[in-house]
C-alpha positions as CSV (number, residue, x, y, z in Angstrom):
1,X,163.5,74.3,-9.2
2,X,164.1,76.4,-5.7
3,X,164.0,80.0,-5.6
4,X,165.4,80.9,-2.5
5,X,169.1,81.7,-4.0
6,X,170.2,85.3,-2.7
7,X,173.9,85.7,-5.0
8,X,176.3,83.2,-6.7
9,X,179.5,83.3,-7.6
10,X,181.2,81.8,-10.3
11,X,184.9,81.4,-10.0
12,X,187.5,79.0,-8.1
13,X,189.2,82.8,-6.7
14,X,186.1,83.9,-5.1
15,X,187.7,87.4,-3.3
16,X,190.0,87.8,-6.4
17,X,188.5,86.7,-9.8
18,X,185.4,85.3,-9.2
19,X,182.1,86.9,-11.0
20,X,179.7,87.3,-8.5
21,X,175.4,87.4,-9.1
22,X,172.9,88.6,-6.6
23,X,168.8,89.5,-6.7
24,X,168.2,93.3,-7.6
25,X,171.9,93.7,-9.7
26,X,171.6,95.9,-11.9
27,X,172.6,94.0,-15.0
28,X,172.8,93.9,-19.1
29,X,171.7,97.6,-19.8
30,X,168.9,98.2,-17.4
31,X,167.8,95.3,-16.6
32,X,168.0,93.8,-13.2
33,X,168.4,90.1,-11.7
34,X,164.9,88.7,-10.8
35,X,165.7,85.4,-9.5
36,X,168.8,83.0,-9.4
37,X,167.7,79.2,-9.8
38,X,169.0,75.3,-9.7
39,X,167.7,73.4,-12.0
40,X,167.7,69.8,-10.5
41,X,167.1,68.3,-13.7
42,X,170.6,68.8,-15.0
43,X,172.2,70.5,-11.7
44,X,172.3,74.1,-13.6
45,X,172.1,77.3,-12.1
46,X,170.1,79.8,-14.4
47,X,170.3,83.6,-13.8
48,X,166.9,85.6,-14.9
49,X,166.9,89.0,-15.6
50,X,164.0,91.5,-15.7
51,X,162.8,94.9,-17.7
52,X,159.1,96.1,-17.6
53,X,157.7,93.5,-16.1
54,X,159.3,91.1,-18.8
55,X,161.4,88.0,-17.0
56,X,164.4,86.6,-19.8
57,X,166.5,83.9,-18.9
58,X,170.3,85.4,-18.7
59,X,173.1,82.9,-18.0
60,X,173.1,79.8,-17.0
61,X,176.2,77.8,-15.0
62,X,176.4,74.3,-15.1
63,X,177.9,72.5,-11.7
64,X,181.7,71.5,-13.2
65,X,182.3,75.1,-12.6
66,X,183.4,76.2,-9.0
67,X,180.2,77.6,-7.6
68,X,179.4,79.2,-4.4
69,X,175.7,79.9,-3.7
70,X,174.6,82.2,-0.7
71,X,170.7,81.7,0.5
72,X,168.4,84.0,1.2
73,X,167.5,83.3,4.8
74,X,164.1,85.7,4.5
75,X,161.6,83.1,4.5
């Protein structure tokens, strides 16, 4: 898995209708996104979200859906 995914959007309208996903959201009731990952294993994106300290995994995309993935360049 790489950890160096900024936002994604999930949508084939990405200025229109897509749903878009980025580090330090503020998500789900308090919670904010911790880290956005592709999973090579099955070519999935997973969305984690955080609350205390406590890392859940959220949502997870797999890659039949139109994606668009924006990296952070921070290295």
């Amino acid at each position: 898995m790489t950890n160096n995914i900024r936002k994604i959007s999930i949508g084939s309208d990405y200025k229109n209708d897509a749903m878009h996903y980025a580090v330090g959201q503020q998500v789900y009731g308090g919670h904010e996104i911790s880290h956005i990952l592709l999973d090579d294993s099955d070519n999935s994106y997973n969305i984690h979200i955080k609350k205390n300290n406590e890392i859940l995994p959220w949502k997870k995309f797999n890659s039949n859906m139109a994606i668009s993935v924006e990296y952070d360049l921070e290295y």
